[in-house]
Backbone bond lengths (Angstrom), bond angles and torsions (degrees), N, CA, C in turn:
res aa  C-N    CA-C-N  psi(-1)  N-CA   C-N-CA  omega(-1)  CA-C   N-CA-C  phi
1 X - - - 1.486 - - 1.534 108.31 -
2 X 1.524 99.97 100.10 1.784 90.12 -177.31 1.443 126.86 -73.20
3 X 1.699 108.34 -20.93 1.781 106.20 -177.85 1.625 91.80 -95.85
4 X 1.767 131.11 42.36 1.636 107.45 164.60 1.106 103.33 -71.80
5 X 2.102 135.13 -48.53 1.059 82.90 -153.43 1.737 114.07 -114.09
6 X 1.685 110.31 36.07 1.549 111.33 127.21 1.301 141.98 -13.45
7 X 1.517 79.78 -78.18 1.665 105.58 -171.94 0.989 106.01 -79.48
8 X 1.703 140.42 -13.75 1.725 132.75 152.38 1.351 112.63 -55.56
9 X 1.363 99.44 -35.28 1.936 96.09 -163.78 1.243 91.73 -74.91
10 X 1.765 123.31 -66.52 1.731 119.30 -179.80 1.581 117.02 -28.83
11 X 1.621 125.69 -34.13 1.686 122.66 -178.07 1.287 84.42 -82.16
12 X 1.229 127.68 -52.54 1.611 90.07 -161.40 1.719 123.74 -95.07
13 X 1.208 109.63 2.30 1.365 106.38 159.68 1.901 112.93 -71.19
14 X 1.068 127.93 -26.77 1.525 141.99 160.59 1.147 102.38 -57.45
15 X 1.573 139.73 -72.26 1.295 115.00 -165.90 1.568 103.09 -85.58
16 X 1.595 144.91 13.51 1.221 121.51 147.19 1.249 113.21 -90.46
17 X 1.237 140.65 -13.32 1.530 140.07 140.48 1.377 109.74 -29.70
18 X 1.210 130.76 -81.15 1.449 126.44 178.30 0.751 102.80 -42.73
19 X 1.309 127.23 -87.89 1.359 129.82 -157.50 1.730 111.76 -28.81
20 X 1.169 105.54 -25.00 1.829 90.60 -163.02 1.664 82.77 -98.94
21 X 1.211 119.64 -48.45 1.704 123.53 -178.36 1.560 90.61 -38.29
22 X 0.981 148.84 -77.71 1.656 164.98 -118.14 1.565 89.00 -102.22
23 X 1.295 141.90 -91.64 0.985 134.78 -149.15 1.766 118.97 -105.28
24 X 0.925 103.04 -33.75 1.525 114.38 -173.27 1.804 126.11 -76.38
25 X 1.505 85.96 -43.66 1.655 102.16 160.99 1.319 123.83 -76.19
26 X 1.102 102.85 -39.18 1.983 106.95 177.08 1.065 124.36 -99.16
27 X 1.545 107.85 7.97 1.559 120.12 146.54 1.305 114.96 -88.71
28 X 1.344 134.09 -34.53 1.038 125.69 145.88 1.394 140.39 -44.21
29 X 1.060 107.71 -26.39 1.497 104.51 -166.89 1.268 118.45 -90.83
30 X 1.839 106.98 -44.90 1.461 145.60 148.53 2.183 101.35 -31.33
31 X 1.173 82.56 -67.36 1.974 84.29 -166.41 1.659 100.45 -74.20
32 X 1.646 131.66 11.25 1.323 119.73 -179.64 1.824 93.98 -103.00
33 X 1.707 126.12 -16.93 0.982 117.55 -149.64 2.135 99.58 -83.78
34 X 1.291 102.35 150.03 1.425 113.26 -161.37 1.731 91.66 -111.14
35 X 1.506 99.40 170.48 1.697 115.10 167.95 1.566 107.21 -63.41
36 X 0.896 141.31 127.65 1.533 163.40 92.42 1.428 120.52 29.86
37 X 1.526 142.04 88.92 1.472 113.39 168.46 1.456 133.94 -84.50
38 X 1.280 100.21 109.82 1.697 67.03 -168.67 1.570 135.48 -108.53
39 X 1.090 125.99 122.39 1.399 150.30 -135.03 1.168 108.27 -35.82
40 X 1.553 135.23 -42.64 1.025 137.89 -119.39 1.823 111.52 -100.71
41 X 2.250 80.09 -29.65 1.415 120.04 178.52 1.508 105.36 -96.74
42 X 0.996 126.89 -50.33 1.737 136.56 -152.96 1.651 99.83 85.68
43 X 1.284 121.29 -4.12 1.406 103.92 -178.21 1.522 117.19 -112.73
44 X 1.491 104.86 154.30 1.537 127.82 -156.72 1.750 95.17 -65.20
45 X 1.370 114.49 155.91 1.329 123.27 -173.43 1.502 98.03 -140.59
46 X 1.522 120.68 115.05 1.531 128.65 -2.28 1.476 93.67 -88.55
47 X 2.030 83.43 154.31 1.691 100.50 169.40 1.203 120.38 -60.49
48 X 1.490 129.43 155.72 1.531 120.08 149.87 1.253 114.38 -48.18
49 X 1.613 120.19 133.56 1.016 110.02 150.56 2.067 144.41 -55.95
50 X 1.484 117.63 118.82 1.221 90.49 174.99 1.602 137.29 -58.39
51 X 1.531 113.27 150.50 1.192 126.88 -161.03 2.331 108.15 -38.33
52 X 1.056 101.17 -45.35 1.962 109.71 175.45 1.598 92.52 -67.85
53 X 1.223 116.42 -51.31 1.494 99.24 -165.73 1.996 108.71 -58.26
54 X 1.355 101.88 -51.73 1.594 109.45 171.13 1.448 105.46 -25.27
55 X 1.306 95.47 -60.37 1.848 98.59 175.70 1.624 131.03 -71.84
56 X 0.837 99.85 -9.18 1.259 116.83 167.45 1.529 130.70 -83.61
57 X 1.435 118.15 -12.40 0.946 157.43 158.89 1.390 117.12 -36.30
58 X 1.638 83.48 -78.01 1.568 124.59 -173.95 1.168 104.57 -49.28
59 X 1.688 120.29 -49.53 1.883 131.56 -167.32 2.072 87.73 -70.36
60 X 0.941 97.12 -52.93 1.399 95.05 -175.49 1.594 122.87 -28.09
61 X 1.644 105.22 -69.40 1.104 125.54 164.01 1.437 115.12 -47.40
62 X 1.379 126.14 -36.38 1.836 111.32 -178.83 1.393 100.81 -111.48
63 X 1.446 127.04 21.18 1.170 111.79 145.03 1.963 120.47 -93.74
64 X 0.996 96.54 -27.51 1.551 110.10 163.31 1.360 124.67 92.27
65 X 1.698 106.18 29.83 0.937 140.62 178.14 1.653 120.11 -45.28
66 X 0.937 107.04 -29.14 1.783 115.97 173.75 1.395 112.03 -87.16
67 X 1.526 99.49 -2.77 1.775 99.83 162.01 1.493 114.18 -62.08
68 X 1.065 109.29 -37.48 1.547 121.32 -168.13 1.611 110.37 -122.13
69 X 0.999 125.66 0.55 1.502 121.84 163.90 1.249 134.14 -144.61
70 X 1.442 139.76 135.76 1.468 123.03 -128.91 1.910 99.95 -119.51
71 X 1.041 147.62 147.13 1.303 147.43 -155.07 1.572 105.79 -119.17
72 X 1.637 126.38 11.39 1.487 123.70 179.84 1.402 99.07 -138.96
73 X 1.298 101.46 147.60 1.407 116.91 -174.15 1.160 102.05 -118.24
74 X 1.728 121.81 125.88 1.672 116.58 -154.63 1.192 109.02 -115.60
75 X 1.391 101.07 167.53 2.054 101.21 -165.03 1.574 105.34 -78.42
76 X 1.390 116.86 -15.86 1.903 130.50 173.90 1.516 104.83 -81.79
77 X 1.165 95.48 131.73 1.560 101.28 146.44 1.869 88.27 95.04
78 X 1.755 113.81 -161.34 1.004 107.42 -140.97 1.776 81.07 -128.72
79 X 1.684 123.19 41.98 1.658 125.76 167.70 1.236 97.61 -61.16
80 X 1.328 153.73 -60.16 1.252 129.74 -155.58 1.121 109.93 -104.52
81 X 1.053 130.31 22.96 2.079 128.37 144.83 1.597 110.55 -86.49
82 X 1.425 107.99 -23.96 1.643 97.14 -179.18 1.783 101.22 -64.81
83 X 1.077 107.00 152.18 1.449 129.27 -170.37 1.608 101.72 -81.20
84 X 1.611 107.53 98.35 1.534 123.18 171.55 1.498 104.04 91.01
85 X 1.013 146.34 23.94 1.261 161.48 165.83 1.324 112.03 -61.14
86 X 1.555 117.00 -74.30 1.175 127.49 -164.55 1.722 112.06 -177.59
87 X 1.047 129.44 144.35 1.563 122.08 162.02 1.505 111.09 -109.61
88 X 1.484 104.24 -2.58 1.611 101.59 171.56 1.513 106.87 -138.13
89 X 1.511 119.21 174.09 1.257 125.44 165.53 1.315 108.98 -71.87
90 X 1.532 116.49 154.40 1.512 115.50 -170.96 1.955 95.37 -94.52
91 X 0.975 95.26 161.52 1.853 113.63 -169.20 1.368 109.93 -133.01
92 X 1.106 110.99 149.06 1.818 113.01 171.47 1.555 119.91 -48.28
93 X 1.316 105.09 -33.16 1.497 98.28 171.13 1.733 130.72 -74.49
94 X 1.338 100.22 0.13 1.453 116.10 168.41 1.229 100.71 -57.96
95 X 1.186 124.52 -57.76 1.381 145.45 -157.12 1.854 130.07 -69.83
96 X 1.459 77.67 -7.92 2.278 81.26 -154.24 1.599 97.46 -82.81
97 X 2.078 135.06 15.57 1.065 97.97 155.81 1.978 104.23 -125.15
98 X 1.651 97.79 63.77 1.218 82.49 166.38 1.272 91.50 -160.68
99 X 1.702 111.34 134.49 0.975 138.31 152.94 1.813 144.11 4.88
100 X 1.276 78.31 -81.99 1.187 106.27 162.10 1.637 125.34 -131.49
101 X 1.690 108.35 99.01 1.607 106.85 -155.98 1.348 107.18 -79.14
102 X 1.106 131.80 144.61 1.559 148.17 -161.25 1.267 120.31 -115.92
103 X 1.745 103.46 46.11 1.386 116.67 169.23 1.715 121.91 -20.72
104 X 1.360 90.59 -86.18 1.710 103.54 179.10 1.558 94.99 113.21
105 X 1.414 88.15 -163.67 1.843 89.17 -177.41 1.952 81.86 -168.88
106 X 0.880 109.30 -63.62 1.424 107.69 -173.57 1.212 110.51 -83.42
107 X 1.975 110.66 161.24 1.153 111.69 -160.39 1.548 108.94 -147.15
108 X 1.192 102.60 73.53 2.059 115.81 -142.09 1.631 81.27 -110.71
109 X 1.593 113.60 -11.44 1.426 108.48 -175.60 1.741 77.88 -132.62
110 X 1.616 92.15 178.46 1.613 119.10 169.14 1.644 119.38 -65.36
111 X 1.052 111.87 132.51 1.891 118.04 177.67 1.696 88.95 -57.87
112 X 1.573 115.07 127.50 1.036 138.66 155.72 1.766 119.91 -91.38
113 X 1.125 120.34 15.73 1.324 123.09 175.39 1.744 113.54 -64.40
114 X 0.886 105.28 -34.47 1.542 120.98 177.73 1.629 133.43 -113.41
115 X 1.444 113.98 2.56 1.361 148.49 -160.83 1.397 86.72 -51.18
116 X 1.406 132.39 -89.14 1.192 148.89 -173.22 1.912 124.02 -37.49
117 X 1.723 109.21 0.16 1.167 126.81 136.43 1.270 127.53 -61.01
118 X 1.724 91.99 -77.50 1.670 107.79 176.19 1.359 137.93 -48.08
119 X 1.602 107.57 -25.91 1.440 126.16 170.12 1.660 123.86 -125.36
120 X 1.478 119.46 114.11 1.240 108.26 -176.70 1.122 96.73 -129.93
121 X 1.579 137.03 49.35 1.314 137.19 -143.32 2.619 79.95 -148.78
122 X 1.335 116.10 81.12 1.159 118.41 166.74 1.442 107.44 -48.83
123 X 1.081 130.73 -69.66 1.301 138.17 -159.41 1.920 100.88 -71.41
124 X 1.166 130.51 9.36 1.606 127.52 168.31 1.309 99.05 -103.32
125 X 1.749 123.26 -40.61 1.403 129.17 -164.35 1.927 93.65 -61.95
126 X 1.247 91.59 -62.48 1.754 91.26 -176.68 1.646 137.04 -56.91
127 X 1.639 99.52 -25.53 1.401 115.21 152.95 1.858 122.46 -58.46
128 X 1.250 98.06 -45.52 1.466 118.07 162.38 1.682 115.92 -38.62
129 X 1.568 96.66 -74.88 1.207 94.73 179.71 1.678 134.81 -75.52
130 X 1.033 107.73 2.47 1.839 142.81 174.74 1.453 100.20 -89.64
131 X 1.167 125.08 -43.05 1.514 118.31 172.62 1.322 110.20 -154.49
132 X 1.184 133.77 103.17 1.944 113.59 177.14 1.265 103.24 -83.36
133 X 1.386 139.39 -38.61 1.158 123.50 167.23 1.004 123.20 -19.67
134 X 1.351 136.34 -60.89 1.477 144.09 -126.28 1.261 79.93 -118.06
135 X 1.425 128.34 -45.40 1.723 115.24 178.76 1.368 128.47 -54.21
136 X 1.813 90.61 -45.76 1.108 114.87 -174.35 1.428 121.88 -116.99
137 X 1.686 124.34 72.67 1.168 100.92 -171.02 1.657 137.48 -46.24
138 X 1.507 121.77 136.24 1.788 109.38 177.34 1.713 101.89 101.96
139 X 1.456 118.63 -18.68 1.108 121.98 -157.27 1.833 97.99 -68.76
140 X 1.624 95.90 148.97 1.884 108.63 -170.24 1.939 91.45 -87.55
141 X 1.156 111.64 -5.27 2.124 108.13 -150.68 1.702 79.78 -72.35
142 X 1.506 124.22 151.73 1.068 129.53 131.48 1.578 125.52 -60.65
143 X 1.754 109.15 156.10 1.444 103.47 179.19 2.190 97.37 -79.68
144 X 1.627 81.79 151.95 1.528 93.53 167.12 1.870 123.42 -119.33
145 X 1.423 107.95 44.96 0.829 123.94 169.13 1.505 125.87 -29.99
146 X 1.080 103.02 -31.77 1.891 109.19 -171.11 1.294 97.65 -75.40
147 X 1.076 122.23 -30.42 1.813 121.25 178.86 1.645 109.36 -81.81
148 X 1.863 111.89 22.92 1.636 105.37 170.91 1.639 104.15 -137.99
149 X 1.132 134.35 153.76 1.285 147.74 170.11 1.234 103.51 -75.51
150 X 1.628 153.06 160.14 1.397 169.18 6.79 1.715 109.23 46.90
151 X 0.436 157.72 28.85 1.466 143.82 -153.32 1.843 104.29 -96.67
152 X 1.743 113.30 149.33 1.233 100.13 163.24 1.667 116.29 -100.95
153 X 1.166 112.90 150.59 1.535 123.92 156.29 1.661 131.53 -49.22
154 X 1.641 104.73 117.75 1.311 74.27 177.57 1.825 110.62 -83.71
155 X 1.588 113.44 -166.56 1.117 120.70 -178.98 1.503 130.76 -45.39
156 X 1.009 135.24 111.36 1.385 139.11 -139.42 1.223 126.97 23.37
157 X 1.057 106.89 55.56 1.979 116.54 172.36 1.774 95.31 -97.90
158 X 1.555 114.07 118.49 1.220 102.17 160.23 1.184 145.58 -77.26
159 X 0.989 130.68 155.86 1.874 136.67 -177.43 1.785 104.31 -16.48
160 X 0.671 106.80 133.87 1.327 122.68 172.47 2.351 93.68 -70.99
161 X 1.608 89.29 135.12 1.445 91.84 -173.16 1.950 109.80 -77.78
162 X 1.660 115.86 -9.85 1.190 116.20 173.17 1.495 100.72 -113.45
163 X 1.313 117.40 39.92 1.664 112.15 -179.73 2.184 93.14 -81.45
164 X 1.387 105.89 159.44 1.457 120.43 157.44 1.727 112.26 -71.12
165 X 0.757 112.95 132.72 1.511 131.15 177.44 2.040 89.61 -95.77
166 X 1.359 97.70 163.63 2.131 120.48 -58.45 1.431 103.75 -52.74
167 X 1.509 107.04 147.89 1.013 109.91 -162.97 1.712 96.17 -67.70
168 X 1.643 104.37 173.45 1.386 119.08 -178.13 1.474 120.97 -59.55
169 X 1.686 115.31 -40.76 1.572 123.55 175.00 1.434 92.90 -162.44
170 X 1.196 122.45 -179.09 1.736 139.81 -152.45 1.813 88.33 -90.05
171 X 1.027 112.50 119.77 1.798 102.66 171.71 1.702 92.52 116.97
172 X 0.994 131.26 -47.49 1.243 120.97 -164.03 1.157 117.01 -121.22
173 X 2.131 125.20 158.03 1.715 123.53 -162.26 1.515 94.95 -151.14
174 X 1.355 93.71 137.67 1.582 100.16 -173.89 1.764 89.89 -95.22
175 X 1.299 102.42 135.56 1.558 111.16 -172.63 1.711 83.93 -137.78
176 X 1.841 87.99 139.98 1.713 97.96 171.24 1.516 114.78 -93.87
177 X 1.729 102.46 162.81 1.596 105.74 -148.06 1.875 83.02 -78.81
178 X 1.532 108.39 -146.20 1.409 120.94 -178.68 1.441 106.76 -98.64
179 X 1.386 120.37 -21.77 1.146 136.69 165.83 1.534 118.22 -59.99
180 X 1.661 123.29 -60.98 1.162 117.28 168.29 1.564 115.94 -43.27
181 X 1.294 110.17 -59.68 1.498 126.67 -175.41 1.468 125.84 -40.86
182 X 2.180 102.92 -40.35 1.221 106.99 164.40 2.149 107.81 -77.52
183 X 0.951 111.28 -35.75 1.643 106.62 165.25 1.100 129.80 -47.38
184 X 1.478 125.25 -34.00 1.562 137.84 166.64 2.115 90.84 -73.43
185 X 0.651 124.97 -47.86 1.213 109.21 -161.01 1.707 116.16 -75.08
186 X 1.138 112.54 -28.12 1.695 132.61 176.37 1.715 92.98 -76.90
187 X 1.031 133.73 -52.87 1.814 133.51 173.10 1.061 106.19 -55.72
188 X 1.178 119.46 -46.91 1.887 106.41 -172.32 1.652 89.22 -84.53
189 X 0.906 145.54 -29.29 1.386 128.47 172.23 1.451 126.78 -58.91
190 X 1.453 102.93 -16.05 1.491 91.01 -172.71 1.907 115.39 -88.66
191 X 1.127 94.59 104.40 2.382 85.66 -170.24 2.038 75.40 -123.92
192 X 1.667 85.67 144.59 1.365 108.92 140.60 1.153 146.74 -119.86
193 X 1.302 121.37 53.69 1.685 119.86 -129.64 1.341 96.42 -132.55
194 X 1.414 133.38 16.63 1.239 146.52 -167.66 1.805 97.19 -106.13
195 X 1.554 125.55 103.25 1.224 123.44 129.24 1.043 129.70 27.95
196 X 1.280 157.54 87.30 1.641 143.48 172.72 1.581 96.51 -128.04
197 X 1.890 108.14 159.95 1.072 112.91 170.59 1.368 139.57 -69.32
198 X 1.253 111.43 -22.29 1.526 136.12 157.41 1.453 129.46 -69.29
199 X 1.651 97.49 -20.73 1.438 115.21 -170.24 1.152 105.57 -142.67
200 X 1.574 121.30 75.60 1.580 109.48 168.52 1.558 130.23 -95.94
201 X 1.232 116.09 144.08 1.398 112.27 179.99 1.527 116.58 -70.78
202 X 1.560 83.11 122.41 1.918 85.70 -168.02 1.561 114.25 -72.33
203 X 1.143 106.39 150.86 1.797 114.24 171.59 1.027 116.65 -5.92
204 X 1.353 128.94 171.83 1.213 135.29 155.37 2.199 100.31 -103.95
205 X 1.643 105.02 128.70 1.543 94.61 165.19 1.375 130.23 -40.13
206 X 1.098 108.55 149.63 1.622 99.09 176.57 1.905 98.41 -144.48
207 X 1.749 90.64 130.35 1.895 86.30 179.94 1.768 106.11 -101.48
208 X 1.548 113.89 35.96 1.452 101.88 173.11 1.427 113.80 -67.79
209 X 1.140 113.50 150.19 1.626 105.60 -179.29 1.970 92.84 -97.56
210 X 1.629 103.23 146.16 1.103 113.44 -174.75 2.034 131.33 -71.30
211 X 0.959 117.76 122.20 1.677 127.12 -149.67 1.717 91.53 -35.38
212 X 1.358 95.62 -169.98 1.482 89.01 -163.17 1.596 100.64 -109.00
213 X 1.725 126.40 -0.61 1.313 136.31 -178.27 1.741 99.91 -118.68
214 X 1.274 106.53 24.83 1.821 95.18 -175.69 1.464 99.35 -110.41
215 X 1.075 129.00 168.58 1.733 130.79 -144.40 1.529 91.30 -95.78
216 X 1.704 134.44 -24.43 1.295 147.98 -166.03 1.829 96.15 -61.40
217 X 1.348 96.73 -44.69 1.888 115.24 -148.49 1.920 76.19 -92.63
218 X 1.149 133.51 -81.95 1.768 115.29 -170.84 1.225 99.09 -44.94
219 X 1.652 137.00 -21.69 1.833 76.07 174.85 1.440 106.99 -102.73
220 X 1.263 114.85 -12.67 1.716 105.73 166.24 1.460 105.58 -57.55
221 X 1.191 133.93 -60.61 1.426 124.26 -179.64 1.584 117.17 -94.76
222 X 1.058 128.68 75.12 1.058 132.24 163.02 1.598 134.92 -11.65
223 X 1.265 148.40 133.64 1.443 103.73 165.35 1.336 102.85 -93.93
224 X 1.604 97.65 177.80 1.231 121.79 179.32 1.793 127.29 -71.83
225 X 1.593 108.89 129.49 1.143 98.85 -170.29 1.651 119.78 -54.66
226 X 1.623 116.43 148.95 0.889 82.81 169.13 1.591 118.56 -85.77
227 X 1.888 106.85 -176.24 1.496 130.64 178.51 1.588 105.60 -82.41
């Protein structure tokens, strides 16, 4: 076979083509992209995370929370009509201060990509995670109880000011561990609601009907030929 080893060099110049098209370049390009300023604020897009939220992170990840809830809001389908979701598609630059990004794939819970808009209410997130049932009637989440204390009171010690309401029985306050606390803080951190050039937040609809001399309204209304 006189063109074999041609046709070796042609396969493998193809799969080192891909290969660099596919992984090498768009890791590059992806790992060159920087924080964002954006004008309006003077501040960088995305923020650092604060130091509890960092940690909060971490509980995230070994509770395994991205098993069941997904961190991108996609340009298909109907993510940015759900209510607090997203007003844009999520982009790589969502992404550049975390580690290890926590896509997800399944969606057995709500897209948390933007959570930390929709909820700025700490003390519901932790009720949540103490019971979603009861938060949430119908809800699929297991309780995460192990991430809260039980403890009793001694004799006139009052309520603890981050105790769960109502408490469990007279004498005793469910108080969350340091773990929950860093988990509330990584959730309310997560917003995508910042503007980007790749990703802009589209219009808001508008049902004005168009003036009656603007170029929109002649060609919806035509005039009439003349006679």
């Amino acid at each position: 076979m006189s063109n074999g080893p041609l046709l070796y060099l042609g396969l493998l110049a193809a799969m080192a083509t891909s290969f660099w098209g596919l992984l090498i370049a768009s890791n590059s390009q992806i790992g060159s992209q920087q924080p964002v300023v954006i004008e309006a604020t003077g501040e960088q897009y995305p923020p650092a995370r604060p130091g509890l939220a960092q940690e909060g992170a971490q509980v995230y990840v070994a509770q395994g929370c991205a098993e069941c809830h997904s961190q991108q809001v996609r340009g298909l389908g109907v993510d940015r009509q759900r209510p607090g979701w997203g007003k844009r598609i999520s982009v790589a630059q969502d992404y550049l201060r975390d580690s290890r990004v926590q896509l997800g794939s399944q969606r057995i819970g709500p897209d948390l990509a933007n959570y930390g808009v929709r909820q700025t209410n700490a003390a519901i997130i932790l009720a949540h995670l103490y019971d979603p049932q009861k938060a949430m009637p119908g809800s699929m989440m297991p309780p995460y109880r192990f991430l809260f204390e039980t403890r009793q009171l001694s004799e006139g010690e009052p309520l603890p000011s981050n105790a769960l309401a109502p408490t469990p029985k007279a004498g005793f306050a469910v108080v969350p561990s340091d773990a929950a606390n860093a988990l509330v803080a990584y959730l309310m951190s997560l917003k995508s609601d910042v503007p980007l050039f790749e990703a802009p937040v589209p219009a808001p609809p508008t049902n004005a009907a168009p003036s009656a001399g603007s170029s929109e309204a002649a060609a919806t209304n035509p005039p009439a030929p003349a006679k």
